[in-house]
TORZA-385367 format. One record per residue: residue in one letter; residue number from 1; x, y, z of N, C-alpha, C in turn. Coordinates in nm, 4 decimals. Atoms other than C-alpha are relative to their C-alpha. Layout:
BEGIN
vexfi->A lumfi->NUM n.east->X n.north->Y n.up->Z ca.east->X ca.north->Y ca.up->Z c.east->X c.north->Y c.up->Z $
...
END
This chain:
BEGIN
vexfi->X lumfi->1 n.east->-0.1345 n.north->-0.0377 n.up->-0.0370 ca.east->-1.1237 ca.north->1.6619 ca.up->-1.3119 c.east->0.0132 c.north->0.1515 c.up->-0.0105 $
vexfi->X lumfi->2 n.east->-0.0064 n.north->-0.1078 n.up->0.0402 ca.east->-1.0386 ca.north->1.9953 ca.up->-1.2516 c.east->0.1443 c.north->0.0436 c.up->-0.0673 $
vexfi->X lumfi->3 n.east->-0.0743 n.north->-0.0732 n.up->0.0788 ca.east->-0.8366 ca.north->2.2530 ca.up->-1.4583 c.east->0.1293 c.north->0.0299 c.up->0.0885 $
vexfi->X lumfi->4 n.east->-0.1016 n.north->-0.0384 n.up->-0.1134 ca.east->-0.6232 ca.north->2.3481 ca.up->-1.1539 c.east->-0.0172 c.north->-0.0519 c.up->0.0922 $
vexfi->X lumfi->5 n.east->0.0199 n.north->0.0231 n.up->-0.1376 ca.east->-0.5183 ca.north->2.2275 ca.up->-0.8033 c.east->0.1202 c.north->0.0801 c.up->0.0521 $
vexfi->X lumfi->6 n.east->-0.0931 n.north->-0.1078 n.up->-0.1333 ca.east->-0.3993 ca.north->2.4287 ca.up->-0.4911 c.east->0.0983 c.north->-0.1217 c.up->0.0343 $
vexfi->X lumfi->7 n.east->-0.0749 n.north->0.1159 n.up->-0.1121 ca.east->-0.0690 ca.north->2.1985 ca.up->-0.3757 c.east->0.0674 c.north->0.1303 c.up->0.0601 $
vexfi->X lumfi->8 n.east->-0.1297 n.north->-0.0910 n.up->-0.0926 ca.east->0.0567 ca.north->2.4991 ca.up->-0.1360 c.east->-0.0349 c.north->-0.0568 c.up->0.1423 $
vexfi->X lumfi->9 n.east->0.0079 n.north->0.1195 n.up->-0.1539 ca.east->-0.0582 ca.north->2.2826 ca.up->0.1892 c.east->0.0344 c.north->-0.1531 c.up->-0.0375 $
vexfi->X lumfi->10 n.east->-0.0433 n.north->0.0943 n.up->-0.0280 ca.east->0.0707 ca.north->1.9828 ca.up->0.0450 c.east->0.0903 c.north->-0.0878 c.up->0.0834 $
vexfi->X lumfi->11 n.east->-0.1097 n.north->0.0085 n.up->-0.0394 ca.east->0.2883 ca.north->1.7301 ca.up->0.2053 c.east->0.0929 c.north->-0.0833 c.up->-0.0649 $
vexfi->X lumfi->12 n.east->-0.1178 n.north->0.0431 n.up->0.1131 ca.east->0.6095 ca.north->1.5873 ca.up->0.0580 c.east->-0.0441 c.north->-0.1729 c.up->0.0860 $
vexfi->X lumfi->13 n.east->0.0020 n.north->0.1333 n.up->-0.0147 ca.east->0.6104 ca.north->1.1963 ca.up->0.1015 c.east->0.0497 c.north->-0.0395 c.up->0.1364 $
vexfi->X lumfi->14 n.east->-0.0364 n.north->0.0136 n.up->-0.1374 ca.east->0.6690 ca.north->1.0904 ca.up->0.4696 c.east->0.1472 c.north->-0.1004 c.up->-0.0140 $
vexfi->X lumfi->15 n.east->-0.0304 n.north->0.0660 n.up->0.0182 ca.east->0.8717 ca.north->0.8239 ca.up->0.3343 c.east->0.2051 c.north->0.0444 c.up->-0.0930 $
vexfi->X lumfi->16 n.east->-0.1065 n.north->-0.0450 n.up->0.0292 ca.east->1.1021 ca.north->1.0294 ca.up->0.1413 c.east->0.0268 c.north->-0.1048 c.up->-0.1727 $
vexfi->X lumfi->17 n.east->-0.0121 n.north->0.1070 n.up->0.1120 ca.east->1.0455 ca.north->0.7385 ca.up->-0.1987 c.east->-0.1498 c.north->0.0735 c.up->-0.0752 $
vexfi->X lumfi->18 n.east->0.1152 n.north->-0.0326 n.up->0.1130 ca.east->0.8235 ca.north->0.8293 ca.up->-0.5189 c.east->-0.1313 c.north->-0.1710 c.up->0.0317 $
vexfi->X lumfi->19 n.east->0.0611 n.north->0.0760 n.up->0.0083 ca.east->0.5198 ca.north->0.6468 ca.up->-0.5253 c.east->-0.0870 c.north->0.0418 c.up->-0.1132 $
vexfi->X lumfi->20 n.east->0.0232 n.north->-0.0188 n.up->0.0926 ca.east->0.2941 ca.north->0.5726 ca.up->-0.7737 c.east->-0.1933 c.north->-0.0625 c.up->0.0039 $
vexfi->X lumfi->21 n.east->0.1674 n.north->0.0666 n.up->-0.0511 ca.east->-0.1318 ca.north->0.5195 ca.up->-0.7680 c.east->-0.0457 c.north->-0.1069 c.up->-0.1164 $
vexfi->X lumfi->22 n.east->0.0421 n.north->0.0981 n.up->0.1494 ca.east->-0.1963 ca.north->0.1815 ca.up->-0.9744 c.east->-0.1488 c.north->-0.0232 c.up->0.0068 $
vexfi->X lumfi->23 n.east->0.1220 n.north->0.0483 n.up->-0.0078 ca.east->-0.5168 ca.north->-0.0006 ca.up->-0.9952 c.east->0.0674 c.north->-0.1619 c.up->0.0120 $
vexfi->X lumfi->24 n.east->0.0037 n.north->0.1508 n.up->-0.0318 ca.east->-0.4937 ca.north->-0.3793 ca.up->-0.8705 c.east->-0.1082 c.north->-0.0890 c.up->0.0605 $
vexfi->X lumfi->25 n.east->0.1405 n.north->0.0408 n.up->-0.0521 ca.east->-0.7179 ca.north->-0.6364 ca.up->-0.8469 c.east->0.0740 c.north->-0.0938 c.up->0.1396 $
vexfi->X lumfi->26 n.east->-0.0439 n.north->0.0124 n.up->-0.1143 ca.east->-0.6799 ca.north->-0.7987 ca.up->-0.4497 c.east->-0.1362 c.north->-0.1201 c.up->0.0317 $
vexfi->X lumfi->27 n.east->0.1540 n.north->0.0430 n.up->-0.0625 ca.east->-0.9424 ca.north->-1.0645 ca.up->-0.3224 c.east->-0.0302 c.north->0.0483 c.up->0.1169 $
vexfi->X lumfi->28 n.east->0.0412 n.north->-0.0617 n.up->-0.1032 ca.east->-1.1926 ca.north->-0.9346 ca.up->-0.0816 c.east->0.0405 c.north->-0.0869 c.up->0.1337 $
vexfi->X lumfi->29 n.east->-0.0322 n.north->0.0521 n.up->-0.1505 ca.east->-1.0786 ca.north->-1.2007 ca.up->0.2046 c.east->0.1597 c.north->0.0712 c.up->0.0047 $
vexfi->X lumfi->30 n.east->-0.1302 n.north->-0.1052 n.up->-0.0086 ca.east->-0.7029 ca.north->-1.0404 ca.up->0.1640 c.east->-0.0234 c.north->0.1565 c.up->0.0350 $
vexfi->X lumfi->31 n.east->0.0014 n.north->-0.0938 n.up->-0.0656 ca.east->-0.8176 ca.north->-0.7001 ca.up->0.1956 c.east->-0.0748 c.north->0.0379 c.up->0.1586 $
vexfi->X lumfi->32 n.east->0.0093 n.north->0.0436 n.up->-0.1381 ca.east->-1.0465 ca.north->-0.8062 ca.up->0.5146 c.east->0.0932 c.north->0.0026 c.up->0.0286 $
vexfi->X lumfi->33 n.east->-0.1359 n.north->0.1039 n.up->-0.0821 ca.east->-0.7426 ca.north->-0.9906 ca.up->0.6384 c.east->0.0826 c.north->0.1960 c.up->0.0133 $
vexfi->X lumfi->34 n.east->-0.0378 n.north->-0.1129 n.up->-0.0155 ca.east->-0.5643 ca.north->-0.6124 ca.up->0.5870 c.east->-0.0455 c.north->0.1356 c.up->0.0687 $
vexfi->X lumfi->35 n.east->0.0892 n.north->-0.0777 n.up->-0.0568 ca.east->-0.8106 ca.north->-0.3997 ca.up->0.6868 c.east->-0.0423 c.north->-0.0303 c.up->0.1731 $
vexfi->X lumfi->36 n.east->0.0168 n.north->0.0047 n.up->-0.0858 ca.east->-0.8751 ca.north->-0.5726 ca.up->1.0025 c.east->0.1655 c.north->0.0380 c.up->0.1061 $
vexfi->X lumfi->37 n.east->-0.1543 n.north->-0.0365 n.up->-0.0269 ca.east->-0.4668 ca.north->-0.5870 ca.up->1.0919 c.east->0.0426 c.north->0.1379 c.up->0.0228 $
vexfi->X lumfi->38 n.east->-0.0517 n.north->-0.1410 n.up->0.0450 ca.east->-0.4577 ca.north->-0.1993 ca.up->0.9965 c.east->-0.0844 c.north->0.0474 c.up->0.1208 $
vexfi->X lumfi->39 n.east->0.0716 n.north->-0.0788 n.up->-0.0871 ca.east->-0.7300 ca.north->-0.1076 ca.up->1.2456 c.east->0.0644 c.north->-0.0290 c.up->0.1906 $
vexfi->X lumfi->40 n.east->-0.1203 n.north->0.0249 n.up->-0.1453 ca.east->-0.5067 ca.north->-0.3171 ca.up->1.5498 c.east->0.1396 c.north->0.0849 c.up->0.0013 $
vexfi->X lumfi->41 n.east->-0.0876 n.north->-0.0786 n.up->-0.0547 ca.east->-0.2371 ca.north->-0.1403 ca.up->1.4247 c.east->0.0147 c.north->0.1713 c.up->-0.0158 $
vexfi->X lumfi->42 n.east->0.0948 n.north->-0.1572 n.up->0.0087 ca.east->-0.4055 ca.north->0.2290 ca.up->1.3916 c.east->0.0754 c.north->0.0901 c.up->-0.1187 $
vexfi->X lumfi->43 n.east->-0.0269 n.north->-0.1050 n.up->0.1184 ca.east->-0.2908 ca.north->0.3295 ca.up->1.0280 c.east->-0.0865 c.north->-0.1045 c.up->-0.1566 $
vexfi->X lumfi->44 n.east->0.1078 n.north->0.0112 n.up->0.0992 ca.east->-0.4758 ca.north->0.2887 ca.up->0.6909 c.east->0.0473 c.north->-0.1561 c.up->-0.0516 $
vexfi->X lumfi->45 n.east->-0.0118 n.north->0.1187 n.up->0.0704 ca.east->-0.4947 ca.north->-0.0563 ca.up->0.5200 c.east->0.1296 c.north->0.0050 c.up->-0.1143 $
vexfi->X lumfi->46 n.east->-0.0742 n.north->0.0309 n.up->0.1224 ca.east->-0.3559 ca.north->0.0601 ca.up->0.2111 c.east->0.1471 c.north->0.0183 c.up->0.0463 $
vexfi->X lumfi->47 n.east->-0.1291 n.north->-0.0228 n.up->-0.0537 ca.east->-0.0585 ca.north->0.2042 ca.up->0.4004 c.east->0.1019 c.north->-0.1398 c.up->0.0428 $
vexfi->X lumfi->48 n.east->-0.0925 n.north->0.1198 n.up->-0.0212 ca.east->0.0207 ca.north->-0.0988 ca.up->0.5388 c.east->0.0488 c.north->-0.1217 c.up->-0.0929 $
vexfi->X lumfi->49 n.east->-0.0787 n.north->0.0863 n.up->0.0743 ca.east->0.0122 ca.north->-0.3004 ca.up->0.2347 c.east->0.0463 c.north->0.0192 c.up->-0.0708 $
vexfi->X lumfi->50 n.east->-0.1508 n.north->-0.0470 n.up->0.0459 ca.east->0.2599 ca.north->-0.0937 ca.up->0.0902 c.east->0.1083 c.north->-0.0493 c.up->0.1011 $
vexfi->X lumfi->51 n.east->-0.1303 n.north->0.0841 n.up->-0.0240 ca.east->0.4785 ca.north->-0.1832 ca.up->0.3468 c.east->0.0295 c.north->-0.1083 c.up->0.0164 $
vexfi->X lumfi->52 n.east->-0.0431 n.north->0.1678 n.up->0.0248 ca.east->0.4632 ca.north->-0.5297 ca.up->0.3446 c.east->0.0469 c.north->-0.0214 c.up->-0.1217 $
vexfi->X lumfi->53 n.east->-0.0899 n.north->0.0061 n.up->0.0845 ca.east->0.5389 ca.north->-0.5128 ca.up->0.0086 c.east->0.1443 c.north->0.0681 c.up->-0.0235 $
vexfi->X lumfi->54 n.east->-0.1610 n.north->-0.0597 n.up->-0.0540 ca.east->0.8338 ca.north->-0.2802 ca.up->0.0795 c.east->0.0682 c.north->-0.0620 c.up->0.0467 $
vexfi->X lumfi->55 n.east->-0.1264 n.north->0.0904 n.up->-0.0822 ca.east->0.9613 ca.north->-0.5334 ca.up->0.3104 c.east->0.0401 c.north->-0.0856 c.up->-0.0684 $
vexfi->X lumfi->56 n.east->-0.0541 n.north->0.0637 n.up->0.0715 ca.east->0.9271 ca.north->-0.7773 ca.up->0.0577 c.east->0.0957 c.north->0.0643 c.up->-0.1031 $
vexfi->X lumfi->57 n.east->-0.0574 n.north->-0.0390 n.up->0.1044 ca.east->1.0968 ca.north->-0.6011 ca.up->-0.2181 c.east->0.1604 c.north->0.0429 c.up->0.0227 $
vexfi->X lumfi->58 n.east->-0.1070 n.north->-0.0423 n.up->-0.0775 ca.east->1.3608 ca.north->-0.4628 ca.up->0.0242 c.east->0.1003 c.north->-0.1341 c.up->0.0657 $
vexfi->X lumfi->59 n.east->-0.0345 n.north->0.1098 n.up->-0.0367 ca.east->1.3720 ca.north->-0.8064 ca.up->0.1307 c.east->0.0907 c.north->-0.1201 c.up->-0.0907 $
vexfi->X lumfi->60 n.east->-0.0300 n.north->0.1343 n.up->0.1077 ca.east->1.4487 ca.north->-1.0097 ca.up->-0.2273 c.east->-0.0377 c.north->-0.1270 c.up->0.0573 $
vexfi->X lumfi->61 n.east->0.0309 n.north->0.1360 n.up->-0.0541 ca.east->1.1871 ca.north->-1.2410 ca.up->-0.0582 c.east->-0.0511 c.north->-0.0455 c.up->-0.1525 $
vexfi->X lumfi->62 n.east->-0.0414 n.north->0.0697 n.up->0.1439 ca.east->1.1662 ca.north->-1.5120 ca.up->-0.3359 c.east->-0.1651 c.north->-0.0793 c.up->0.0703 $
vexfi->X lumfi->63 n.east->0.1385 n.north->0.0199 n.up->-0.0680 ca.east->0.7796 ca.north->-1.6283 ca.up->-0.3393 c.east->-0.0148 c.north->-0.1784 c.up->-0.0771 $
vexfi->X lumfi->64 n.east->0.0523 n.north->0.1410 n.up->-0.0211 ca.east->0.7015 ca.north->-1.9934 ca.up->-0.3372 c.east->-0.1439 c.north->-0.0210 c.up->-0.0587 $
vexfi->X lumfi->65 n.east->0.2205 n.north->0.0449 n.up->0.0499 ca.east->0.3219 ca.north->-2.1092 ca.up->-0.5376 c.east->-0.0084 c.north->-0.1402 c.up->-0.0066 $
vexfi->X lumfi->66 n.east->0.0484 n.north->0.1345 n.up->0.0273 ca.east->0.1871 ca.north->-2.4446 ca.up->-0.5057 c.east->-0.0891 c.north->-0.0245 c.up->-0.0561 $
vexfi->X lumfi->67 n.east->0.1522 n.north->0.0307 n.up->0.0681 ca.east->-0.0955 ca.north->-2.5272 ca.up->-0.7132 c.east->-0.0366 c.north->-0.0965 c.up->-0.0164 $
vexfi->X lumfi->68 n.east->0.0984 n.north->0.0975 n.up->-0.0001 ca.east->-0.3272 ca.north->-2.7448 ca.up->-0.6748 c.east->-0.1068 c.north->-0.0082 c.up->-0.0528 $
END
């Protein structure tokens, strides 16, 4: 890690909302499944599954588990 970083070419959040860099674990057929979706719709994987969760969260979609 360095001691200093240059942010004078940074850019401010496109989004205009704080975000935050976690670590999560994801199974590899879900991020396939994302990764392929992201390349039809020509922006980064991870981008997009921020906003699906955005929609959910924005949404108060209420999540359903069945287990079997």
């Amino acid at each position: 890690m360095r001691d200093e970083y240059d942010f004078a070419n940074a850019r401010k959040n496109s989004q205009g909302k704080q975000q935050e860099q976690i670590t999560i674990n994801i199974d590899l057929s879900t991020i396939e499944y994302f990764k392929a979706l992201a390349v039809k719709k020509g922006i980064p994987y991870q981008v997009l599954i921020n906003l699906y969760l955005t929609d959910c969260a924005e949404k108060r979609k209420d999540l359903e588990l069945l287990w079997h």
